[in-house]
Steps between C-alpha positions, in 0.01 A plus 500: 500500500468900512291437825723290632777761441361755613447317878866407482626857421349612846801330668514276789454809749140505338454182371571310887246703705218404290622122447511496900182726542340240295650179628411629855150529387500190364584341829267640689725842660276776586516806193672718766723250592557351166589896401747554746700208417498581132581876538784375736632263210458787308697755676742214579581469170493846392770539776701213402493660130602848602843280721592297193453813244740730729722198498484442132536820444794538722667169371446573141728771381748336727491186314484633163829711613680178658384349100702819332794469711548173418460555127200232447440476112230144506253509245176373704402762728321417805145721461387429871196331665275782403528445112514134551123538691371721206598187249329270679210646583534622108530154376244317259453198761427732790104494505525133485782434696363718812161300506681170467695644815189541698332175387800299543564626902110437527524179383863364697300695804213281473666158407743631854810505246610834635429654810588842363184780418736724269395792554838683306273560189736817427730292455394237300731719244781300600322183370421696163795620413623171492227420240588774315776375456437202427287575242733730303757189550222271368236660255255298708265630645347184713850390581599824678151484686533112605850587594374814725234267688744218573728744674252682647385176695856373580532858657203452725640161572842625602342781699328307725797290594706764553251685712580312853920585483415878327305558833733338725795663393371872478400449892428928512228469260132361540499283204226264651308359183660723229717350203667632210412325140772786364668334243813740440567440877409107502722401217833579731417350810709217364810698430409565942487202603796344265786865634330371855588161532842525318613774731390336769738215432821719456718552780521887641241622228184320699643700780419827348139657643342764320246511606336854562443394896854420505658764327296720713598348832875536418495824347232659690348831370766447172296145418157692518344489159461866514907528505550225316317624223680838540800307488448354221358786301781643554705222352294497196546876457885471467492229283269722267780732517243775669616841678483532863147673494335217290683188704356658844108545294564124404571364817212706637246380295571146534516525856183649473336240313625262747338609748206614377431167272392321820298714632271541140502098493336514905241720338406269265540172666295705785182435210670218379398312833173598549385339214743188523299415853160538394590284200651258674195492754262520252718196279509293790142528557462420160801219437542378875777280373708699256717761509542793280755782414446843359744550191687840547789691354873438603491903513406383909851381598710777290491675826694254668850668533689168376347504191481856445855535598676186327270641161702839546828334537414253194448829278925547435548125474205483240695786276849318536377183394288632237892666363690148572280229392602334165202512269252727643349762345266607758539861599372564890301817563172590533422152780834560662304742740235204576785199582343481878180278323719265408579404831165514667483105462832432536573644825320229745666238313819664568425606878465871457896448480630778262819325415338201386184713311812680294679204362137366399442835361813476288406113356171712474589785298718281313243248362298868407728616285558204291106430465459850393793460209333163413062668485600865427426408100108398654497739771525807268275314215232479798585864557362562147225294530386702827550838268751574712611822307811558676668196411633610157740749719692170594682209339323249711372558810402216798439584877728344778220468797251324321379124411642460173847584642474230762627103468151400497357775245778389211459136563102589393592715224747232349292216580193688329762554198535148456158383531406731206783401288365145513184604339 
């Protein structure tokens, strides 16, 4: 487990250029070649890092000040996605759970279950988590773990169906043979498809376009998604109750990262596709009749400015509801920076249309906070189990971007609940 640690505390920015260095090996890319690719993944993602920290960064103090002007006293503080990946890659099922991950997509891959070569394995901490919790909900060890492989392959499953409309609807991107087995992401396209059709049936509302194309066309250099997202940094500033000076840095530096966001995910989609083609050539070679996907993360259509946009205009919504909805206890703050992810997989169900992405987001964030009042008691045991020292600072913690927050992730953890009780 320490060795396996140790890999994963690299990062993705170190831990993707050797995966695709490797794979491109593998496949039969020439070392320089094979290099290139991964150093461009690399740099890629090291870019894409450096974006989403200035935006965090940027977006954090303002939320936590939007929090204090509202007066938010809930006892289950939301820790973030960064403390959430420490307890699952901390957890007691990880060493098992992780080779069960790569058996079990070896084995669907072979039997042509999934289509899907998940490649994400920095991720797979979104599939532990879940375990963790799980197993602080259960005391059970092989529970959690069964539970962690099942959704692991319904994942795959689900990623390569929705890999044909994904690359359809993000027509800008080169998304040829690339999925995303991201559960956090997966578990809402749902809540897309269902704010989708029901618009779409309402007089005047499924007349609304939002979409960033159209909001562009109409308001011209205004709709860009360098002035929108000075616009809306702006926005955000005032409602955190900033000075001039500080509302002007804000809008800045989310205008910045929306501009510069796409340009660090061409970098590493630049490597990305090198390696994509000579697998595919060397898979068809190989498998003339079957098709295969790489698994990547969602982290690849963040840049896209209607989800990037409609996460930034979620962020207020997610602190009023979090201050009007009977019952919760769920306290938004360190994820509220990091709302964008959850719309990576909703937006081509909802058309890229902004309007329609927000009122999902709001059934979205909704559902979040009411599955983090209902695990928080497991989440922060699995906190402890992880030696998560930090956790006795809090009454109960949970995370509001993450699987055990999600529709699907509670229906596991409750499910696993009353399989042990039979016992």
């Amino acid at each position: 487990m320490a060795i396996i640690n140790s890999i994963i505390s690299l990062g993705a920015s170190v831990m993707m250029p050797i995966i695709f260095f490797i794979v491109g090996l593998i496949f039969k890319m020439k070392p320089a070649k094979a290099f290139k690719a991964g150093m461009l993944v690399g740099v890629g993602f090291t870019g894409v890092s450096m974006v989403i920290n200035l935006l965090l960064n940027a977006l954090g103090p303002a939320s936590k000040a939007m929090v204090a002007r509202l007066g938010l006293h809930l006892t289950v503080t939301d820790v973030g996605w960064a403390t959430a990946s420490t307890i699952g890659w901390g957890s007691p099922i990880m060493p098992i759970a992780v080779i069960g991950f790569l058996v079990i997509n070896a084995i669907m891959l072979v039997l042509n279950v999934t289509k899907t070569v998940d490649i994400d394995i920095f991720n797979f901490w979104i599939f532990l988590l879940l375990g963790a919790v799980i197993y602080a909900g259960t005391n059970n060890f092989w529970i959690a773990v069964i539970a962690d492989w099942i959704i692991y392959a319904i994942t795959l499953v689900v990623a390569d169906l929705t890999q044909p409309i994904i690359q359809k609807q993000f027509p800008n991107k080169d998304l040829k043979g690339i999925s995303f087995p991201h559960l956090t992401c997966v578990a809402w396209i749902p809540f897309g498809i269902a704010a989708d059709w029901i618009i779409e049936r309402i007089p005047g509302l499924n007349k609304i376009n939002l979409q960033p194309e159209a909001v562009n066309k109409r308001l011209g250099t205004l709709g860009e998604p360098i002035s929108f997202g000075a616009i809306i940094g702006v926005i955000l500033g005032i409602l955190a109750g900033y000075d001039v000076s500080k509302v002007v840095t804000l809008g800045i530096n989310i205008a910045a990262a929306m501009y510069l966001l796409p340009i660090m995910v061409d970098v590493l989609v630049s490597g990305l596709v090198m390696v994509r083609d000579r697998v595919d050539a060397q898979l068809k070679e190989w498998f003339p009749k079957r098709k295969f996907f790489i698994g990547m993360d969602t982290a690849l259509l963040i840049d896209d400015p209607s989800v990037l946009a409609t996460g930034l205009l979620l962020l207020p919504f997610a602190i009023i509801l979090a201050f009007v909805l009977p019952g919760n206890k769920v306290l938004p703050f360190a994820d509220l920076a990091s709302l964008m992810f959850l719309f990576a997989l909703v937006a081509p169900f909802c058309k890229r249309n902004m309007f329609r992405m927000l009122i999902a987001g709001i059934l979205i964030v909704t559902v979040v906070f009411y599955a983090g009042t209902s695990i928080a008691p497991e989440f922060t045991k699995a906190a402890v189990m992880s030696n998560i020292g930090s956790v006795k600072n809090f009454t109960a913690i949970t995370n509001i971007v993450g699987s055990a927050t999600t529709w699907v992730g509670w229906i596991f953890i409750k499910l696993a609940e009353l399989v042990q009780g039979m016992f």
